[in-house]
N, C-alpha and C positions, 0 to 999 in steps of 0.2 A: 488380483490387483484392483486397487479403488479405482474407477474411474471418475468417479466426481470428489473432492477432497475439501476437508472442510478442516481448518485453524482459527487461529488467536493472533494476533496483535499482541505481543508479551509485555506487561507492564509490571514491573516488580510489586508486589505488594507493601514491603515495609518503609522504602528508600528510592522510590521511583529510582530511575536510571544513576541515581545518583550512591547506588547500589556497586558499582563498578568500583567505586573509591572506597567504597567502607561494606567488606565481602562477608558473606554468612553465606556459606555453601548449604548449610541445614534449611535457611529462608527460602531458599533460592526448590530447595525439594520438598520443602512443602508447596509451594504454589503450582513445582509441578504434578504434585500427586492431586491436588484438585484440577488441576487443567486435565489429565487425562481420564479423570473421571467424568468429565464432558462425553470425551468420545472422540474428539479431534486427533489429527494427525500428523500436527504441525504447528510449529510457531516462526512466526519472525519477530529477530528479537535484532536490537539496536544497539551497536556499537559506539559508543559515542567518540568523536574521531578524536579529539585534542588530548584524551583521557587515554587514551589509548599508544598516542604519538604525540608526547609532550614537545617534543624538537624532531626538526627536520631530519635530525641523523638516529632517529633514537626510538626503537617503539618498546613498549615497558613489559619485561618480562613477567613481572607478577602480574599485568591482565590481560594477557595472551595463559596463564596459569588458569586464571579464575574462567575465561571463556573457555579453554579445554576443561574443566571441570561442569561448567552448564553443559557444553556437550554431551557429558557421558552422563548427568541425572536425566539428560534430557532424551538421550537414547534408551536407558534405563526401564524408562517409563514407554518406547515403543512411540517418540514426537522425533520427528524432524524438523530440520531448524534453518531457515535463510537467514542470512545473517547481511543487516544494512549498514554496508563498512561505511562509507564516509557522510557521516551525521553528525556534523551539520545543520540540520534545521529538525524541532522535533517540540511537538506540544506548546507550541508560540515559542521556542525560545532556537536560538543561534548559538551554535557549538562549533567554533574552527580554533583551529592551530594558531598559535601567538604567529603575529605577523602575516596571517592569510587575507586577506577579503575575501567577502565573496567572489566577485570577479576575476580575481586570481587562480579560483577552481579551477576555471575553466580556457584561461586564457595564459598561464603562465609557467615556461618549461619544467621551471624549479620546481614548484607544485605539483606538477603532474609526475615526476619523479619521487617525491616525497610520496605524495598519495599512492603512488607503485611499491612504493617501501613496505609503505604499511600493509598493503594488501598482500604483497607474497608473506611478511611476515604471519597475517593470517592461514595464509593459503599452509603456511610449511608447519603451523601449529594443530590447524584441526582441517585440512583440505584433504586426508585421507580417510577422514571419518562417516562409517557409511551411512549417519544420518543426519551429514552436513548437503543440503541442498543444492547450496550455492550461494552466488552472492545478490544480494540488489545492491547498487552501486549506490547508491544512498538515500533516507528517506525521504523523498518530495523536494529533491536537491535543486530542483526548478528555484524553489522559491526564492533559493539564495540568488539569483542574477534573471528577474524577470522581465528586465528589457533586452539581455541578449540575444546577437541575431541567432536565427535559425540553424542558420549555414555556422557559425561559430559552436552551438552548442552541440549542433549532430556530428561534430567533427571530429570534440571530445569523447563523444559518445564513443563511435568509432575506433577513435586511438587505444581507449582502455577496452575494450571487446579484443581489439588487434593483441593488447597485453595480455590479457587473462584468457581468452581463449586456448592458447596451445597450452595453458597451467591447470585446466581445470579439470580434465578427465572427463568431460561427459555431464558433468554438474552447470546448473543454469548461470547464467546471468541476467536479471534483468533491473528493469530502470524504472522504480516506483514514481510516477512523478505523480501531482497532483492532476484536479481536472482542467487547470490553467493550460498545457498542449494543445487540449482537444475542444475546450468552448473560446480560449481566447488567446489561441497561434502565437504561444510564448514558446522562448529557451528552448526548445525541441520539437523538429517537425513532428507532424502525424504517422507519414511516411518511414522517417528515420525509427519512433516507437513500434511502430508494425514491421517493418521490414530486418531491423539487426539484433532484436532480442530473442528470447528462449521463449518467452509469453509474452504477453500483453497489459500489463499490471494498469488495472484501474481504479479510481479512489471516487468512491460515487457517495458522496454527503450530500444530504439533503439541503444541509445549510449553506452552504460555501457556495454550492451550484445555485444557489438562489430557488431552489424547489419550493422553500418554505415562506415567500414570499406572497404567493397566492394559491399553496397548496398545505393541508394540514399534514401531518407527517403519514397519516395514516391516507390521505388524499391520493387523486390518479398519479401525478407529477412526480411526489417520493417515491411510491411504492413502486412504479416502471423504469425508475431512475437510471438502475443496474443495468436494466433488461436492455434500454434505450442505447447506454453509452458499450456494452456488450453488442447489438449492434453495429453499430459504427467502429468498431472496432474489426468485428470480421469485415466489415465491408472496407479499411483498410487495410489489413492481412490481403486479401483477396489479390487486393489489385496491385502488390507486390507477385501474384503466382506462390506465396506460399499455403499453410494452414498451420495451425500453430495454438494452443492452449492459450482463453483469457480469464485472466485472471481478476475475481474482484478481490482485491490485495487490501482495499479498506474499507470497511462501510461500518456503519454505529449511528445512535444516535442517544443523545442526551436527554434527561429530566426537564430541564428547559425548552425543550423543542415540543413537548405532547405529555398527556397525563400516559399513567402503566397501559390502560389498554390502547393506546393508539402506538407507542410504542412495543408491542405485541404486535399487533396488527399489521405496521414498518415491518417489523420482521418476518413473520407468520407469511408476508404475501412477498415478499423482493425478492426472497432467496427461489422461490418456484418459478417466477417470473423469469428469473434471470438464468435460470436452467434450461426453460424453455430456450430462451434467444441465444442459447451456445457455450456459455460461461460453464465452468469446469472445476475453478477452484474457488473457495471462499474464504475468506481470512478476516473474520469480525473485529473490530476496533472496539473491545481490547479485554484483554483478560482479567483485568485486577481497578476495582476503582484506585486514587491516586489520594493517599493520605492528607485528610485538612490540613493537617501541620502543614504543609508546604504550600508554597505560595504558587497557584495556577492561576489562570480564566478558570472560571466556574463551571463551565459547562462544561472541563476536564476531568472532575471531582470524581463521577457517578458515569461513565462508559462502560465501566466496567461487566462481564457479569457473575464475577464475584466479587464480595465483598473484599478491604483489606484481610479481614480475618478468614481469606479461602473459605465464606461460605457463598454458596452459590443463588443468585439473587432469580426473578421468576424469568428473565429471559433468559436464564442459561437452560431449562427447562426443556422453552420452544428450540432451542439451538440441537439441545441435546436431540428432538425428539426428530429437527431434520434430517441431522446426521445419520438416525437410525434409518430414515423414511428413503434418502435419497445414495447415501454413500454408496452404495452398492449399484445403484443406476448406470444403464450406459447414457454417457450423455445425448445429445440431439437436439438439430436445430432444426423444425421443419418450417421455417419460413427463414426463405432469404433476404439479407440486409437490403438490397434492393427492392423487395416487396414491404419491409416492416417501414422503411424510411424513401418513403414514395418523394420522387422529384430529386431524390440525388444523383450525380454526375461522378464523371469519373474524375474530374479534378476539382472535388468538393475538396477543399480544407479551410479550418476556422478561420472567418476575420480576424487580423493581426489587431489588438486592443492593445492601447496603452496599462499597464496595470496602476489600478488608482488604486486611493488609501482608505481603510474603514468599512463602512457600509456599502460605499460603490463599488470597492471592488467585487460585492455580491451582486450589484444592481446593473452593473455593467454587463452582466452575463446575456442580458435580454438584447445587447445590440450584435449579438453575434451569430454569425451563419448558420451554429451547431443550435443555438438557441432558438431559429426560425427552421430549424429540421427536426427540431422536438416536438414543435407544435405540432406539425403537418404529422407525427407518428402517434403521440397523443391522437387527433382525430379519428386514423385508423382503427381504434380500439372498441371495442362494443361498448355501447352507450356512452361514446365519447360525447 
């Protein structure tokens, strides 16, 4: 059995997610016959909720079809697949149910019955499949309600674990949120993500977390990024008394961020790094660049590393050659969170920040607790 495990981020190649609506099961096994010719062992692949559950009473038979059908190309090929039911939020854009809000996710009975619906629906279509994973409850669901308190969002958290728990047989659940929890005490404690999941799903971009603000991608800042917020992670695991798999569930980086070799280099060195300090599974953002036709952010375009036409671009190369290097490793942490991140306490959790709009909300990241324990771990490092 693998002890260290390495995936994809599944992005359609021909019809990004918008694939769900308009189905080619033949597209759909081409992309996986290049994804498993990587080597990986996994994908997480993204539901998109409204598409799925046009009305509250009603979840649509022909794409509970179409997902037992990726299912079985996708066992086919020897990939396992978590699957992020309520999405939601995905590649800048917002995906809910006519008549939801945001807010309502998380705060409203109706809702939260509806979203049950949909979920056992999933569960009774492909929840006996033995390389369905599990669920993440949605992707980076934070971002839809990121001024909710704390004590509000871990509650939901809670309710639906309470639901799906006794449904699941042994298959995970966990809660992809961004890195807004952990630098800047949004929507879900520290506590509640370490304490009530299956892992510890962390999303470490160099951009977002503001790494790339006075570090080159290939720089100290990027490249320990993983390693860093892996870290802090076992060091909240810990002080729940459990131990428990973390996960980096997203990491990538774009054309815009670094020329090819510093992008090589991002990669070449995070993923060793981040082995080091504990981390166990890796899940690169994203398999498929995202077709010009469509209308993204730019920087959406080229994550990929394959092309749309499944051919495989030079970092799928270095990906592939991890997975040869490392999959088979026992994992190991030989320093502890309390030695790599000198001066933490046992009731370290991020400064509560307002979430701003645009650039600040990059820039803001520097006024936060987790942001002045990056630094003090950064120094730690040889020839810091």
């Amino acid at each position: 059995m693998k002890t260290i495990r390495f995936g994809l981020n599944y992005v359609p190649s021909r019809r990004w997610y918008y694939c769900w609506n308009d189905w080619n099961g033949s597209e759909i096994a081409e992309d996986f016959d290049a994804v498993a010719a990587l080597g990986v062992d996994h994908l997480r692949v993204q539901l998109i909720w409204p598409y799925f559950q046009p009305n509250p009473t009603y979840v649509s038979p022909a794409h509970l079809r179409r997902l037992e059908e990726l299912m079985t190309l996708a066992g086919e090929r020897g990939l396992d697949v978590q699957l992020s039911a309520l999405t939601g939020f995905l590649s800048g854009y917002r995906f809910l149910p006519s008549d939801v809000t945001p807010d309502d996710v998380f705060v409203k009975e109706d809702v939260f019955s509806q979203s049950t619906r949909y979920l056992e629906a999933i569960l009774n279509a492909v929840g006996q499949r033995d390389n369905f994973l599990g669920f993440d409850l949605g992707n980076e669901i934070n971002v839809l309600s990121p001024e909710l308190p704390l004590d509000t969002g871990d509650a939901w958290g809670r309710k639906m674990l309470d639901f799906l728990r006794p449904k699941m047989q042994g298959k995970w659940v966990v809660n992809g949120v961004d890195h807004n929890p952990w630098f800047n005490g949004c929507t879900f404690s520290t506590r509640h993500l370490a304490a009530d999941y299956d892992a510890v799903c962390l999303h470490a971009w160099p951009l977002f977390t503001g790494c790339l603000l006075d570090s080159k991608l290939d720089g100290s800042r990027s490249i320990h990024l993983s390693a860093f917020m892996t870290y802090m992670a076992r060091f909240a695991v810990a002080r729940t008394g459990q131990s428990k798999p973390i996960w980096i569930q997203e990491f990538g980086c774009s054309s815009e961020w670094g020329d090819l070799q510093q992008r090589e280099s991002f990669l070449r060195q995070s993923v060793p790094l981040a082995i080091r300090a504990g981390a166990t599974w890796f899940t690169w953002w994203c398999s498929h660049d995202v077709n010009r036709q469509l209308r993204f952010s730019t920087l959406e375009y080229d994550l990929g590393l394959l092309t749309v036409d499944n051919q495989p671009k030079p970092l799928a190369g270095i990906y592939r050659d991890l997975i040869s290097e490392y999959s088979q490793s026992s994992p190991h942490a030989p320093i502890s969170p309390e030695e790599a991140l000198p001066g933490i306490d046992a009731d370290f959790a991020p400064r509560m920040l307002r979430r701003l709009p645009g650039q600040q909300w990059i820039e803001q990241n520097r006024e936060s607790t987790t942001w002045e324990l990056f630094n003090r771990f950064l120094k730690t490092l040889p020839n810091a």
